[in-house]
N, C-alpha and C positions, 0 to 999 in steps of 0.2 A: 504494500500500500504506500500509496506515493505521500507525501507532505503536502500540505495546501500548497505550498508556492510549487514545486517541480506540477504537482500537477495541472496549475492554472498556467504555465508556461508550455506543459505540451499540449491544451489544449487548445490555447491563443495559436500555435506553433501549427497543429491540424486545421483551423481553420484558416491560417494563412495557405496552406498548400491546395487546398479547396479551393481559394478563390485562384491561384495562380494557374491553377489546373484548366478551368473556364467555368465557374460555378458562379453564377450573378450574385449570390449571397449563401452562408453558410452557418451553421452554428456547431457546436462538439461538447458534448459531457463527460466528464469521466467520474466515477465511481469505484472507490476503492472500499473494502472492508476487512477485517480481522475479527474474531467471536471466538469465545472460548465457552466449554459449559461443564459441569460435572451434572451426573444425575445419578440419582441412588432410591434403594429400594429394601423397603425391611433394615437398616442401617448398612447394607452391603452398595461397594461401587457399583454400579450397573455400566457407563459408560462417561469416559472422560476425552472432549473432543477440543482441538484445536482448528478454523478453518481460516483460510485468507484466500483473497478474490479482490480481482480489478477488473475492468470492460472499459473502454472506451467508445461513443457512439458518435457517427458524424452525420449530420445532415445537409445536406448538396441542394440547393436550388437553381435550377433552368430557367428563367421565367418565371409562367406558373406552373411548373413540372418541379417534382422534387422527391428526394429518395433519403431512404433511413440506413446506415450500415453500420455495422458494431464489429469489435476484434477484442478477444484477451491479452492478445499479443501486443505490445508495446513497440515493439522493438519501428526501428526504423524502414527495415523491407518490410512489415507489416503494414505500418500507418502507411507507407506508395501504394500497396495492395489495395489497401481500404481504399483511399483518394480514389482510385480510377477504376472501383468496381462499382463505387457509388454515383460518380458521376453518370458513366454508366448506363445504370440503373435510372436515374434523375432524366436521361433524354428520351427513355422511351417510356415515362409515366403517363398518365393522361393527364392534361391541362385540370386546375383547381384553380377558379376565381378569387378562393378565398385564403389560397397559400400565400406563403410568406413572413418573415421576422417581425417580432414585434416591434411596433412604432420608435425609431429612435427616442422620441423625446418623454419616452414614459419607463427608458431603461433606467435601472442604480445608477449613479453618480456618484463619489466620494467615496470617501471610509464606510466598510460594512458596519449596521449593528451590532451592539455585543447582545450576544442573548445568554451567553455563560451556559451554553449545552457542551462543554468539553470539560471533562474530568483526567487532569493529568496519572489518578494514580490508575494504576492494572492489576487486581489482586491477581495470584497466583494459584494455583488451581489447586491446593492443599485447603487455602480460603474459600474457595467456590463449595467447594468438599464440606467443610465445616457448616459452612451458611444452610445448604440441603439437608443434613442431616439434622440441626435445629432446627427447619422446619417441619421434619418428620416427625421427630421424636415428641415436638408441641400437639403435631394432629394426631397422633397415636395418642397421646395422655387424654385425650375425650373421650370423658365415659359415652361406649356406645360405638366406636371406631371398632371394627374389627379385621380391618385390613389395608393396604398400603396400596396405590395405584402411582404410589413414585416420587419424589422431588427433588426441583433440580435449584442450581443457582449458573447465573451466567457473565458474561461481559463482555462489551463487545466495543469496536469503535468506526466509524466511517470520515471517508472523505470524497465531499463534492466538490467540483468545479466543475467552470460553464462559461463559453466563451462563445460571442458572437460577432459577424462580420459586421453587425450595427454598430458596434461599439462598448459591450460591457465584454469584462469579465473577470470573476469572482471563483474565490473559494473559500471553505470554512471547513472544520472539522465537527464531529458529534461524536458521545461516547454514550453507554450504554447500561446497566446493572441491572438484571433481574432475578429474581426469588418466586418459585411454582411450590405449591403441594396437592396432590389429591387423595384422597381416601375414599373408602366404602364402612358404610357403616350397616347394622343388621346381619342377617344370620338367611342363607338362601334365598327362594326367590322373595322373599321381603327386603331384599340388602338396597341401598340405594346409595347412589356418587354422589361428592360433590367436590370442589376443589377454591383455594383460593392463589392469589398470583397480585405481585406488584412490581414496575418497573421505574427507572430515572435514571436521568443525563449522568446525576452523581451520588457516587456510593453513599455519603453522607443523607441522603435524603430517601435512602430505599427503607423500605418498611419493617422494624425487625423481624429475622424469621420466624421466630417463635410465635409471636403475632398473627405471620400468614400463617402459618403451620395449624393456630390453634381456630383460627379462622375458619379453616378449611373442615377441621373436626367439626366444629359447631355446625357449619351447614349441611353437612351429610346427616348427622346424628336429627337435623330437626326435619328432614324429608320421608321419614320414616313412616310406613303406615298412613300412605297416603289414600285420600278418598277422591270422587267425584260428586261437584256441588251439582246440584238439581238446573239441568238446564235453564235457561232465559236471560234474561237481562241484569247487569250487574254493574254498580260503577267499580272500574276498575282501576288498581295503582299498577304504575310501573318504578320498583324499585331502579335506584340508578345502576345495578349491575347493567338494567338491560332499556333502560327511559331514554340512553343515549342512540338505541337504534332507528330512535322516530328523528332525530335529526341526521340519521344517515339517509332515511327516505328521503327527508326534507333538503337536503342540498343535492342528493341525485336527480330532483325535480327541479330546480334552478340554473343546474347546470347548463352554461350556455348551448352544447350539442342536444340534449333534452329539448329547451325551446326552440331551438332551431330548424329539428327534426320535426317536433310538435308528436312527442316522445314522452311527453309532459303531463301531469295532472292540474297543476298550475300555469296553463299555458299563458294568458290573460290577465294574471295577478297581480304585475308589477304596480307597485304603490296602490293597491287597495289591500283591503284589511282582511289577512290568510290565517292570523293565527288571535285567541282570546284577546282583549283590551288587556294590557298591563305586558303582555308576554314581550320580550326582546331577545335577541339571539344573535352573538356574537361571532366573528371569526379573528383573531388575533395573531398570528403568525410572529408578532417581534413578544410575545410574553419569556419573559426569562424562563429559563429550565425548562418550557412549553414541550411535550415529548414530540410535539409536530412546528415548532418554529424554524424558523427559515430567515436570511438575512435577503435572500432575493426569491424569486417563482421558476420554474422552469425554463423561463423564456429569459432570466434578466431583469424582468420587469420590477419596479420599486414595490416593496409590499406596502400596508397599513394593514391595522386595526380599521376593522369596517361592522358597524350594525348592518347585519343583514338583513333584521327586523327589527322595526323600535313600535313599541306600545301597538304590538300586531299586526303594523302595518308592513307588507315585504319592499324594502328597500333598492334590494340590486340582485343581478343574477350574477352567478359567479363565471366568469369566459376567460380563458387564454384567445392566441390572436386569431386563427380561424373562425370559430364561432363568433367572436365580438365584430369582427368584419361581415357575417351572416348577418348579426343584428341588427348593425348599424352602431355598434356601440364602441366602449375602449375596452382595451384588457381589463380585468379588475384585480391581478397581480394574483390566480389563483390557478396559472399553471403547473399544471407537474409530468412528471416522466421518465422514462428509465431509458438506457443508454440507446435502446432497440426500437423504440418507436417515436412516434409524433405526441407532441404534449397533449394533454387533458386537463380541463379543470376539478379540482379538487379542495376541498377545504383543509385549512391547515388545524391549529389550536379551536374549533367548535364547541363553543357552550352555550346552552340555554343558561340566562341568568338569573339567579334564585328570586322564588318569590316571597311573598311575607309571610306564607302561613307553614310552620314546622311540620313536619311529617305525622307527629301526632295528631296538630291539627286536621291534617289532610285522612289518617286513618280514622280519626272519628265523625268524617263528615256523614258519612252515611250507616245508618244500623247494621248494614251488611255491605259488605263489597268482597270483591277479592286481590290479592296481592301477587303480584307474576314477579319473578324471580328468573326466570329462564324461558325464552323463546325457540320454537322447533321448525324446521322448513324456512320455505322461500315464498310464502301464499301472498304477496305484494304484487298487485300489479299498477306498475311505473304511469300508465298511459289513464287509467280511471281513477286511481287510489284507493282499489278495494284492497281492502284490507283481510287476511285468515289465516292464523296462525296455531300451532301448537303451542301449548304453555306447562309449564309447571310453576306453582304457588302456593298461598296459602289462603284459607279465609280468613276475612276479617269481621268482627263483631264485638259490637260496641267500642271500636276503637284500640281492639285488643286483636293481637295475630292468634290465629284460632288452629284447627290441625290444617296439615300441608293436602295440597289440590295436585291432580297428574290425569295425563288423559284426556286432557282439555284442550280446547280450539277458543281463541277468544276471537271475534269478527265485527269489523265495523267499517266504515271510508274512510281514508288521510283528511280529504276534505274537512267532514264535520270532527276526525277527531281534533285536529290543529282548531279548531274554531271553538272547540270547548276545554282545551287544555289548561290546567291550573300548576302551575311548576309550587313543588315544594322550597323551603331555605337550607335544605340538608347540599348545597351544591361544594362538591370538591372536586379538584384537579387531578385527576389519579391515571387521567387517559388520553386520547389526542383528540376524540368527540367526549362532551362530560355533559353529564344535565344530572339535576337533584332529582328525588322524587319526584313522578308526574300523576297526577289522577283526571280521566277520564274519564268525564260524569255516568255515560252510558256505553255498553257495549253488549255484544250477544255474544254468552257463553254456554259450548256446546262440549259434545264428547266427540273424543279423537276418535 
């Protein structure tokens, strides 16, 4: 893995030979990584891995023709290779209207952000070793565990850069720490999984294992003896393990190729009112330690902090430069991409942001509800916003978590749920999409 500067140098260095090649513009990523992990089982090693990986990606424009080509090889007969397979490639594409680099005057300029996602230390894998087995030996101590499904701990680090014939180009490094445990808990077929996991830029700020560990126990031991609630209608909560998956809908639907396609359930939305009065939802890309921040977008492009919805009303779609040229619009600095193909937009640091009433609140709203915990399947469809999923939960009654639920389907539309959503104040930063607590006044719950 290369160092930010060597590798912002042979990627500036690729897209010079690109343009010198005959390429009317160019751009090149490279991506370097290293990950180490141990994983263990019953106290015994199971496996202890060391990996490292670099690719570099060049893209060749003709006009409006243009082609993606990627090598692991570094070397300099390689990078010729790449040059003039991709160009290549780029003259006999078909014409795209809407190809081409993003707008010079909306690329970085100056000194990158500091976002402070690099941790200089590396533990060693004796470390990694010790961290898994405290969390195992935490989820084994819960009365009611009676078996091991593994944990591990990890570390990892990467390096971007990204260079364009527009004019930018940048690099940064990220680093990585993570902690897994899973268990089973019960005795045949009444046994039931569950597991917990926390990750961060810096080892200082990873969650002790023991913590995950005993985490992981507790939630197996209370899925136990699971029943099915009485079909019909229910308000429902979504715990944050899983509340953040309605804003993965929700930015898949904004995305600029979505409206452009008209792929969308929100086709029509912009600036009128998609989500409850009060609800806002962020995307922040420069948050410190943010496990998804970034100092530029795939293209270059400068990032912000942007409401993507304020007080329910939807603000902006998210585009890299293809789509936003569809729209008629600007980038909105939320491209991304991997060495091998053309950008997409994507959200970076995604939160809903908490509302006023605590999770207590929100469980006592109603005499009955239920509590979803874990989502099953793919029953979303992008283009209506019907909504039908597997679940498993628990009930709730009087504002108290009641025995755990399984075998369930909860169903409703994106449409009306986004328009009745109440975000709880239990919000924290644990993940790259995060939301608090959600409840959804209505929904139809059925059996799987």
């Amino acid at each position: 893995m290369l160092s930010p500067d060597k590798a912002e140098s042979i990627v500036e260095s690729l897209v010079e030979r690109g343009i010198r090649a005959g390429a009317t513009a160019a751009d090149a990523l490279y991506a370097g990584n290293g990950s180490s992990s141990v994983q263990v089982r019953l106290g015994d090693l199971e496996d202890v891995s060391r990996s490292e990986g670099e690719e570099i990606g060049l893209r060749l424009f003709v006009g409006q023709r243009s082609a993606t080509a990627a090598s692991s090889d570094l070397s300099d007969e390689a990078l010729t290779v790449l040059v003039e397979r991709c160009l290549a490639m780029a003259k006999e594409a078909p014409e795209d209207p809407y190809a081409g680099l993003a707008p010079s005057e909306q690329l970085h300029r100056g000194d990158l952000p500091g976002l402070d996602v690099h941790d200089e230390r590396e533990p060693e894998p004796a470390e990694l070793r010790v961290r898994a087995i405290e969390a195992e030996i935490a989820a084994l101590a819960v009365a009611g565990v009676t078996n091991s499904s593994g944990a591990g701990a990890s570390a990892s680090a990467s390096t971007i850069a990204l260079a364009t014939s527009g004019g930018f180009s940048g690099a940064y490094r990220t680093t990585g720490h993570g902690c897994s445990a899973g268990v089973i808990a019960g005795e045949g077929g009444a046994m039931q999984r569950d597991h917990a996991w926390h990750s961060a830029h810096h080892l200082g700020d990873l969650e002790d294992a023991a913590e995950i560990g005993r985490r992981a126990g507790e939630r197996a031991v209370a899925r136990l003896n699971p029943k099915r609630p009485k079909p019909g209608k229910y308000p429902i909560l979504f715990d944050p393990r899983v509340s953040s998956t309605l804003l993965g809908h929700f930015s898949s639907a904004i995305s600029g190729s979505s409206i452009a396609r008209k792929t969308s359930f929100l086709p029509d939305k912009l600036d009128a009112e998609v989500f409850a009065t009060g609800v806002t939802i962020v995307d922040d890309p420069l948050r410190k330690r943010g496990l998804r921040s970034r100092p530029f977008d795939g293209e270059g492009v400068e990032v912000a902090r942007r409401e993507l919805v304020s007080n329910g009303v939807l603000n902006s779609w998210i585009a890299e430069s293809a789509s936003a040229r569809q729209l008629g619009i600007k980038p909105t600095g939320h491209a991304a991409r991997g060495v091998g193909g053309a950008p997409a937009a994507a959200p970076s640091n995604l939160y809903l942001v908490a509302g006023s009433r605590s999770r207590e609140e929100l469980l006592n709203a109603f005499p009955e509800a239920v509590l979803i915990i874990e989502l099953i399947g793919q029953g979303v469809n992008g283009v209506t916003g019907d909504y039908s999923r597997g679940a498993v939960g628990f009930m709730v009654r009087g504002g108290e978590i009641a025995e755990p639920v399984s075998e369930i389907t909860i169903a409703s539309n994106l449409i009306q749920m986004f328009a009745t959503l109440k975000p709880g104040s239990d919000l924290e930063f644990r993940r790259g999409i995060d939301a608090p607590t959600v409840l959804i006044p209505e929904m139809t719950v059925g059996a799987a």
